[in-house]
C-alpha positions in Angstrom: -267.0 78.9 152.4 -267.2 76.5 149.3 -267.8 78.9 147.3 -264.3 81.0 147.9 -262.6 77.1 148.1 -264.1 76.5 144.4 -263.4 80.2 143.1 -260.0 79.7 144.9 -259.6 76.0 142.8 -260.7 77.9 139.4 -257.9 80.7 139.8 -255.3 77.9 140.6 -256.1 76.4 137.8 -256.5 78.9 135.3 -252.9 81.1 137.1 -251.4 77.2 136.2 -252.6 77.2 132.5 -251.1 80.6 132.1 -247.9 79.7 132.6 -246.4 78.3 130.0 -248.0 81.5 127.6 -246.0 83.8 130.1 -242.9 81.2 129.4 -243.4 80.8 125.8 -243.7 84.5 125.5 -240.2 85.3 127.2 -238.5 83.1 125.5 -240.0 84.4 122.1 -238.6 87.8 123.2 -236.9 89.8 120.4 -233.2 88.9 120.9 -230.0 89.8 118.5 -226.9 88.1 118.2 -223.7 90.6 118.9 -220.2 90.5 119.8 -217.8 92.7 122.5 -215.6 95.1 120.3 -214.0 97.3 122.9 -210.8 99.8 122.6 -207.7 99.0 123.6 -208.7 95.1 124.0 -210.0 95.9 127.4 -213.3 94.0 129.9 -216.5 95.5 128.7 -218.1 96.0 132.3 -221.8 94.2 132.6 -223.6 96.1 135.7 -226.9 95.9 137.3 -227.9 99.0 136.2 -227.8 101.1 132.8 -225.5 103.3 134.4 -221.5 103.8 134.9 -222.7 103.8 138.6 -224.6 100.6 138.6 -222.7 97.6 140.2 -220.4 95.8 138.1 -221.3 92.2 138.0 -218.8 90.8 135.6 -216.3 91.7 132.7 -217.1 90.2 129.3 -213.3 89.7 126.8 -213.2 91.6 123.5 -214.8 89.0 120.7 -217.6 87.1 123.2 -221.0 86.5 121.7 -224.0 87.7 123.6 -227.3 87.6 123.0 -229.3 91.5 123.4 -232.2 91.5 124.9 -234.1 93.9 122.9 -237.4 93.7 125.2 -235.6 94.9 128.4 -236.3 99.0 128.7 -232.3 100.6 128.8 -231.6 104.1 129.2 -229.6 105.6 125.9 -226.2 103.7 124.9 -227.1 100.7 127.2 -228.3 97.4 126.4 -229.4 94.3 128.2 -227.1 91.0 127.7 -226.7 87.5 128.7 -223.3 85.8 127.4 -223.0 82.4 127.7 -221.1 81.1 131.4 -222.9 83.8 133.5 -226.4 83.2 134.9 -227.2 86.2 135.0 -228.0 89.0 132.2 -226.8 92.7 132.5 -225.9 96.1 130.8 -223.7 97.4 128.7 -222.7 100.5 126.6 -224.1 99.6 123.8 -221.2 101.3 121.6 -219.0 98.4 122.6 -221.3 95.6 120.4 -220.9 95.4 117.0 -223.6 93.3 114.6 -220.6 90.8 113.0 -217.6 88.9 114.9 -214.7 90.8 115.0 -211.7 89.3 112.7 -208.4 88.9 114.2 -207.6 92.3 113.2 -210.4 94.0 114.2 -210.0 93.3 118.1 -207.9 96.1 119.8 -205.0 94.2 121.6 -204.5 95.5 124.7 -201.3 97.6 125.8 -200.3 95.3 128.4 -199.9 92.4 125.8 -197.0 94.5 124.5 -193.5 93.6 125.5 -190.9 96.2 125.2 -187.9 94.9 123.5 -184.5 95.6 122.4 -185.0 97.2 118.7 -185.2 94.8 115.8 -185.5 95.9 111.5 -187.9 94.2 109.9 -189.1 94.5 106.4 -192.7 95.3 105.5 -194.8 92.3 103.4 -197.5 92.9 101.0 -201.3 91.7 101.7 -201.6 88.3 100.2 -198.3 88.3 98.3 -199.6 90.9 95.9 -196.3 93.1 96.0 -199.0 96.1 94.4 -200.9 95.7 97.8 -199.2 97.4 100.5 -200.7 96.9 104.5 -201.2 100.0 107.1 -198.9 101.6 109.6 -201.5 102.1 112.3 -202.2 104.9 115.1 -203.5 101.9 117.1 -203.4 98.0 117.2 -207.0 97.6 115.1 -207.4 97.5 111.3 -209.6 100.3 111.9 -207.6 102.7 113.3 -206.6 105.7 111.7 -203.7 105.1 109.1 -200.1 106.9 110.1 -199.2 105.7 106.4 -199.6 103.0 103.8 -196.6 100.8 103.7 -195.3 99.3 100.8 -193.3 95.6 100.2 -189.7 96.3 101.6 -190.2 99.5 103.7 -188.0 98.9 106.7 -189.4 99.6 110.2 -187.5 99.2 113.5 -189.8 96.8 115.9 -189.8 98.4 120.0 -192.3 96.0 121.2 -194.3 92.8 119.8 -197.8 91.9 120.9 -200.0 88.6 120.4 -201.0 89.8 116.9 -199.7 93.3 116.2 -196.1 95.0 117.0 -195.1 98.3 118.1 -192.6 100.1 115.6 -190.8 102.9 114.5 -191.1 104.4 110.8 -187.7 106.2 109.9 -189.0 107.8 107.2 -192.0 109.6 109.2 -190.2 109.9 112.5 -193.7 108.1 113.8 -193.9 105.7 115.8 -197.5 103.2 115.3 -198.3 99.3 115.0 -198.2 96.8 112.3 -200.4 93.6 112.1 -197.2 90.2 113.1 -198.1 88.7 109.7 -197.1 91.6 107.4 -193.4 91.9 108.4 -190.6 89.8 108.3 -186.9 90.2 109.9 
């Protein structure tokens, strides 16, 4: 009987030591810095599972940081996150991360920012002041959607509904309708 209470005693005691190496060693995991990118300014879903069918345990907004959790097995296109206000980590389509913060312009505004109004002209502005520099008439509200044209300074537009940062519009001389970035027209 001592001699399981002493073997018993020496596994306590060496199970206690170990703990801080298993601690250390998590939180030496290989992590990476990314950021939410997702179309059309919507949630990116965070579930349980590395699966559409996996419960959703939160919503993450386009330009939040998290931290990837590059040790955690994920089936292909998923990833495991923590952001920063949630206790606890999930997945995510890994598609909807991208390495650098998004810019202003680079964030997909959703389509229930935009307000319908009545039709306004406004008069396209060059990129920083440069009147050789035109700016993009977009298929979507991102910089890196496709380009419907390249507008130049004083090509008039009629506005049909303004977002936060980018505004619906109309191009008369295409007949196309697409967005503009707010800071590159004036009425």
């Amino acid at each position: 009987m001592k001699k399981l209470i002493a073997l018993l005693f020496v596994l306590m005691t060496v199970m206690s030591l170990m703990i801080p190496v298993f601690a250390s060693a998590e939180e030496t995991a290989p992590t990476k810095t990314m950021w939410v990118n997702c179309a059309n300014g919507k949630k990116l879903n965070v579930r349980s599972e590395a699966s559409t069918s996996g419960k959703l345990l939160y919503r993450l907004d386009c330009g939040i940081r998290v931290t990837v959790k590059e040790n955690v097995p994920a089936a292909k296109g998923w990833v495991y996150v923590t952001a920063q206000g949630h206790r606890d980590g999930g997945f995510v389509m890994s598609k909807f991360l991208v390495e650098g913060k998004p810019g202003k312009y680079e964030i997909t505004e959703r389509d229930d920012n935009f307000r319908t109004v009545q039709p306004y002209t406004v008069t396209a502005l060059a990129l920083n002041d440069r009147t050789n520099n035109s700016v993009g008439l977009r298929t979507a509200p991102n910089k890196t959607a496709k380009m419907v044209r390249r507008l130049s300074a004083g090509d008039r537009l009629e506005v049909i509904a303004v977002g936060k940062v980018w505004s619906k519009v109309f191009d008369p001389l295409t007949g196309k309708t697409g967005y503009m970035a707010n800071d590159y027209m004036a009425r």
